[in-house]
MOPAC internal coordinates of N, CA, C and O (Angstrom, degrees):
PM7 1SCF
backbone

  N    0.0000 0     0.00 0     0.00 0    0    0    0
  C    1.4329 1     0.00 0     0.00 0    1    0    0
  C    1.5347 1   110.84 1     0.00 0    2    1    0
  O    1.2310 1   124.21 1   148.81 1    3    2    1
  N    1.2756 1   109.53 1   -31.19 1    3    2    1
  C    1.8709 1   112.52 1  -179.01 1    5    3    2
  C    1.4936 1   102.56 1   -57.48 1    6    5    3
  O    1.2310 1   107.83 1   146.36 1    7    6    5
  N    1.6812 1   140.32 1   -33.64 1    7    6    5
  C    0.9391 1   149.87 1  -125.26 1    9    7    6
  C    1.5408 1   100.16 1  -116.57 1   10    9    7
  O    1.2310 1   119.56 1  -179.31 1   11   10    9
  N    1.0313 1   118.44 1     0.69 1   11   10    9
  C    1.6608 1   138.63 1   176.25 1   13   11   10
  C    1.1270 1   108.22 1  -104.98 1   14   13   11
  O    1.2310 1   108.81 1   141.35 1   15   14   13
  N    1.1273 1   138.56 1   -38.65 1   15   14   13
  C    1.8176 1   153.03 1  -171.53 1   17   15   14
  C    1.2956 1    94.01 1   -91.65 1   18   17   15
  O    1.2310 1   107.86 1   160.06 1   19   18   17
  N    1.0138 1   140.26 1   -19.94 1   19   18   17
  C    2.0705 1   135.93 1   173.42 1   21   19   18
  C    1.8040 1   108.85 1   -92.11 1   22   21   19
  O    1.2310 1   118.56 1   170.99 1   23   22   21
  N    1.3373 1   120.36 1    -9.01 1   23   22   21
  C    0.5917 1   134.71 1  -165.75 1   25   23   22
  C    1.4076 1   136.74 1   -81.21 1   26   25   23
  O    1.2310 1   126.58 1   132.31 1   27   26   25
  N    1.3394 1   104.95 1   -47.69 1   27   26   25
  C    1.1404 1   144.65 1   176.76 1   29   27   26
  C    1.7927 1   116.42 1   -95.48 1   30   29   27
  O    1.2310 1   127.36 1  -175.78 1   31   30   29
  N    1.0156 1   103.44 1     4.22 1   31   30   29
  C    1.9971 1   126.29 1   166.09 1   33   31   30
  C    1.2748 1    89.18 1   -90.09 1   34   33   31
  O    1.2310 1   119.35 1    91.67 1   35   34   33
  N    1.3937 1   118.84 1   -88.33 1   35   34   33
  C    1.0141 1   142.42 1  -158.86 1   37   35   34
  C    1.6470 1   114.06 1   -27.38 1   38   37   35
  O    1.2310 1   122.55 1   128.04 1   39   38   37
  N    1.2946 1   112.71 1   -51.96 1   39   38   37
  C    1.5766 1   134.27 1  -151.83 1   41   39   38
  C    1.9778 1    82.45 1   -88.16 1   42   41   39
  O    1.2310 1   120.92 1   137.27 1   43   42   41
  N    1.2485 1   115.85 1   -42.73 1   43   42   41
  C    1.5944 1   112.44 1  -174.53 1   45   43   42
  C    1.2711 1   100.35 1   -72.40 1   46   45   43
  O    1.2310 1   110.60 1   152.53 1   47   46   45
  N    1.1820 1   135.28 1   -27.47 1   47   46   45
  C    1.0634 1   140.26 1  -160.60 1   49   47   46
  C    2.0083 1   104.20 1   -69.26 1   50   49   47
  O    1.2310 1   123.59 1   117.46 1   51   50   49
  N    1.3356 1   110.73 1   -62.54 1   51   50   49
  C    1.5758 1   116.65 1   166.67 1   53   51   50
  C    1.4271 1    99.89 1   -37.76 1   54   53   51
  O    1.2310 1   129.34 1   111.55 1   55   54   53
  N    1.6291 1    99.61 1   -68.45 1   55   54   53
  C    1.5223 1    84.28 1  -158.91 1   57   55   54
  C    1.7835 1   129.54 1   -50.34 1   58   57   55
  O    1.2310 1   126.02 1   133.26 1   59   58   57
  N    1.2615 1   106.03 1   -46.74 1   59   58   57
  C    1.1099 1   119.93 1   147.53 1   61   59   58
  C    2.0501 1   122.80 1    -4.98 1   62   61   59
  O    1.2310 1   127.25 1   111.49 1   63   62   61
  N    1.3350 1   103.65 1   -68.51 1   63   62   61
  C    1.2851 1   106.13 1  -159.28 1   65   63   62
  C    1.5982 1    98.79 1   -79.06 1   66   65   63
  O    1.2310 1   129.68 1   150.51 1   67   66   65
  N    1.6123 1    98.94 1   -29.49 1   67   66   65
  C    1.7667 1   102.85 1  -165.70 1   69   67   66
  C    1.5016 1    93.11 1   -68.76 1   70   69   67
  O    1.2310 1   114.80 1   143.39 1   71   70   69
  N    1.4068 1   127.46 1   -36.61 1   71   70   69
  C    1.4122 1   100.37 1   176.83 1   73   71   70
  C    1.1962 1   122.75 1   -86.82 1   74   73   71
  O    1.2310 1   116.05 1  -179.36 1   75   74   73
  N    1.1515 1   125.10 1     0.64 1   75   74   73
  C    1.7734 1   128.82 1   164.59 1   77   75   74
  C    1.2727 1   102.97 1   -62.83 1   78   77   75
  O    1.2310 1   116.49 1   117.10 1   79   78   77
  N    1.7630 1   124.29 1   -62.90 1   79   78   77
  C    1.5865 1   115.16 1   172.50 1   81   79   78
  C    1.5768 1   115.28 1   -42.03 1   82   81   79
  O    1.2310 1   118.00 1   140.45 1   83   82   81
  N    1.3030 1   121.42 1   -39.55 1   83   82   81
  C    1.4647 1   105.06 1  -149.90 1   85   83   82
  C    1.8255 1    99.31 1   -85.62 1   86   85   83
  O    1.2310 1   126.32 1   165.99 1   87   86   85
  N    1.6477 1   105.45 1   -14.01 1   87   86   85
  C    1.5531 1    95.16 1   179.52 1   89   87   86
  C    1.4617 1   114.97 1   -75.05 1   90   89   87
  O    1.2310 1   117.90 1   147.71 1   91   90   89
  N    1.0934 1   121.61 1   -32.29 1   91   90   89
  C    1.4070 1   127.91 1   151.02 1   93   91   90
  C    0.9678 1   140.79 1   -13.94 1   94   93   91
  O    1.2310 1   130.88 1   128.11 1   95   94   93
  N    1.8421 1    96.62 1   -51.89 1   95   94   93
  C    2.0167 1   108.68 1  -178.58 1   97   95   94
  C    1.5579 1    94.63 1  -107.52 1   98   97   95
  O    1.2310 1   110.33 1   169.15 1   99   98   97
  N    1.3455 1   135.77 1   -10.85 1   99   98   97
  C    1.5195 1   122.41 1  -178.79 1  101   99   98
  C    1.3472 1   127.60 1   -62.67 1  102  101   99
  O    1.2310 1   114.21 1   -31.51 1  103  102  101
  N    0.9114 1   128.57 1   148.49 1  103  102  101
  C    1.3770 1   134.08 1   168.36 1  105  103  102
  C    1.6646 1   118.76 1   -38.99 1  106  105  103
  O    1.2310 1   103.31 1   -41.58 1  107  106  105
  N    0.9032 1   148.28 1   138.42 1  107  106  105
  C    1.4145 1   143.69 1   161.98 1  109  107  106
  C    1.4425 1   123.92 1   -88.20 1  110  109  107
  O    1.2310 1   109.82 1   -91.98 1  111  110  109
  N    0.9793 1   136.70 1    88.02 1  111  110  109
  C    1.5759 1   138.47 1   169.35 1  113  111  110
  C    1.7487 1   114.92 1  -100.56 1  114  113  111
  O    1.2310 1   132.50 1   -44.01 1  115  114  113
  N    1.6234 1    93.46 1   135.99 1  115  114  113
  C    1.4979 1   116.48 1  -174.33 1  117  115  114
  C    1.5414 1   107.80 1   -74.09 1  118  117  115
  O    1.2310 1   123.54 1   -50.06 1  119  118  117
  N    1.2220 1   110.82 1   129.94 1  119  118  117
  C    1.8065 1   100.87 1  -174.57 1  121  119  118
  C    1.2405 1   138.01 1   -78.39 1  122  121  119
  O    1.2310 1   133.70 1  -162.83 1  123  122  121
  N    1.6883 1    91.11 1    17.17 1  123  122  121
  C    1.6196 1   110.71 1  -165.97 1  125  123  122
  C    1.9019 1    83.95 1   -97.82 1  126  125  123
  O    1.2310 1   129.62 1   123.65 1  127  126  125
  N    1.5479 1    99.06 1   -56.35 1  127  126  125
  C    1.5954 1    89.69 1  -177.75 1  129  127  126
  C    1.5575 1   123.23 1   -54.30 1  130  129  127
  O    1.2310 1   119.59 1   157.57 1  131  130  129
  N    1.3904 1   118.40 1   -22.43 1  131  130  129
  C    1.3253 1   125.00 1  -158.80 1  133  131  130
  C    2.1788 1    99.03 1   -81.24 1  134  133  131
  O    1.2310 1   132.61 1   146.61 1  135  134  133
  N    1.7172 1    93.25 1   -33.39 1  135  134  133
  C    1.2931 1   110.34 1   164.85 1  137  135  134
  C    1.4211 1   133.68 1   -43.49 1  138  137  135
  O    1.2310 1   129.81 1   120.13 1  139  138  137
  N    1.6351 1    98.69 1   -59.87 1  139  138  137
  C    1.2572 1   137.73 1   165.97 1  141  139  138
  C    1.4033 1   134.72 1   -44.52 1  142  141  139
  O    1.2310 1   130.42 1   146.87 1  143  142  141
  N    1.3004 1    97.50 1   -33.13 1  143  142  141
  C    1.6550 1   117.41 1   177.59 1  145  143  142
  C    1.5324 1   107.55 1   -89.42 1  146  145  143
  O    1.2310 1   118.27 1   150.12 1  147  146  145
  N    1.5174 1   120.90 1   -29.88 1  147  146  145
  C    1.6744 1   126.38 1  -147.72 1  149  147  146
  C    1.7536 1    68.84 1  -104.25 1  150  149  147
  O    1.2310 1   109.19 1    98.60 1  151  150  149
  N    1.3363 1   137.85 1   -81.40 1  151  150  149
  C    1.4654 1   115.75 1  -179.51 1  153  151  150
  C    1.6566 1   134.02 1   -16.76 1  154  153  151
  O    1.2310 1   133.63 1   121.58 1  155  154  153
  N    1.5909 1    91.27 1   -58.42 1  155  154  153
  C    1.4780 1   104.44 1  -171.74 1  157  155  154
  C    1.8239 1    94.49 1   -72.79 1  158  157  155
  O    1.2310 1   120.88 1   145.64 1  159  158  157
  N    0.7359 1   115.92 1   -34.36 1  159  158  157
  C    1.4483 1   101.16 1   165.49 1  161  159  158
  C    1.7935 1   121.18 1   -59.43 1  162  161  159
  O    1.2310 1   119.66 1   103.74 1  163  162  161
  N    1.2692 1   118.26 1   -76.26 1  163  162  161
  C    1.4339 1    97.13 1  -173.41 1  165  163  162
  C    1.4464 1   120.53 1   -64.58 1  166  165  163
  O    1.2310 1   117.65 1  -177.03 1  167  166  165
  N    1.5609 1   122.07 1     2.97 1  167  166  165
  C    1.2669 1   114.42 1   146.00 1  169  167  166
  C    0.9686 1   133.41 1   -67.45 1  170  169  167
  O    1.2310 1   112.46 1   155.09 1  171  170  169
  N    1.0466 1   131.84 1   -24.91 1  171  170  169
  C    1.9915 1   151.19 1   178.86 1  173  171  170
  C    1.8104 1    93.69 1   -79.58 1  174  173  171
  O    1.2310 1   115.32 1   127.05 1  175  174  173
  N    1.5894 1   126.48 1   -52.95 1  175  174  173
  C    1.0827 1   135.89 1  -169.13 1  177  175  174
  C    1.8169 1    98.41 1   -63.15 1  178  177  175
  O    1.2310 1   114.90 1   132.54 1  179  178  177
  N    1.2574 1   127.28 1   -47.46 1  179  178  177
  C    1.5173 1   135.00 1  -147.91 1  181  179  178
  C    1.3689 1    92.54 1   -93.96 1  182  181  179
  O    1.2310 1   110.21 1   148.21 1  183  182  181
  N    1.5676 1   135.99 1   -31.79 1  183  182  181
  C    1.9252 1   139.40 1  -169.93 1  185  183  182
  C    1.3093 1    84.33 1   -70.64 1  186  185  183
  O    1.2310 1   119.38 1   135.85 1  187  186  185
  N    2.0732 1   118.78 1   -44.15 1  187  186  185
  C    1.6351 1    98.32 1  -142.81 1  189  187  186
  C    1.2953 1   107.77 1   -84.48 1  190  189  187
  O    1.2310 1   114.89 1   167.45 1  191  190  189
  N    1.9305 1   127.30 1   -12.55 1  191  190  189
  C    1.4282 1   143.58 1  -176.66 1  193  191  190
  C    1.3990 1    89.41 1   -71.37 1  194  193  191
  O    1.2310 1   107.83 1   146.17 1  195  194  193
  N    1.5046 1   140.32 1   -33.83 1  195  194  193
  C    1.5439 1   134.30 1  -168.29 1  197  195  194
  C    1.5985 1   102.86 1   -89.42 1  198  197  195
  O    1.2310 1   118.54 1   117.15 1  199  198  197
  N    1.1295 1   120.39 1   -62.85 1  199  198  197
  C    1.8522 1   106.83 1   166.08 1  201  199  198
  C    1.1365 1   124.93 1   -70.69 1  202  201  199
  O    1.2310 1   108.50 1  -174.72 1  203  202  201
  N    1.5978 1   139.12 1     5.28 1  203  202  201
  C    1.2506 1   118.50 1   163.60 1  205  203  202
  C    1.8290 1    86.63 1  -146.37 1  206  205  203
  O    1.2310 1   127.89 1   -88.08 1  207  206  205
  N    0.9897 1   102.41 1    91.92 1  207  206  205
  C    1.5054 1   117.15 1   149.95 1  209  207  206
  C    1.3045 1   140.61 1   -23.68 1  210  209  207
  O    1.2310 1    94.72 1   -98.66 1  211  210  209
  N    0.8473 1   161.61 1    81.34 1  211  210  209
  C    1.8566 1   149.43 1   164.68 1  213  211  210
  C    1.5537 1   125.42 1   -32.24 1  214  213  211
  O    1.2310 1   120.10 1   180.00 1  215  214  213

């Protein structure tokens, strides 16, 4: 049973580091732009349902 409780460190432990590397090499985006885009989208999405109809 001790051998279950070491176990479960261990396994968080990878994961852990692999996402420390990957923040490193990722891209950086501001959350205002990331905002900005998902707005300006269903505004672009909601004009084009009013001039071209279904």
């Amino acid at each position: 049973m001790g051998d279950k409780d070491k176990s479960g460190f261990q396994s968080s432990a990878g994961l852990i580091r692999y996402f420390d590397s990957e923040d490193e090499k990722s891209i950086k985006l501001s959350p205002y732009l990331v905002m900005g885009v998902a707005i300006g989208t269903i505004i672009v999405v909601t004009i084009a349902g009013y001039i071209w109809p279904v």
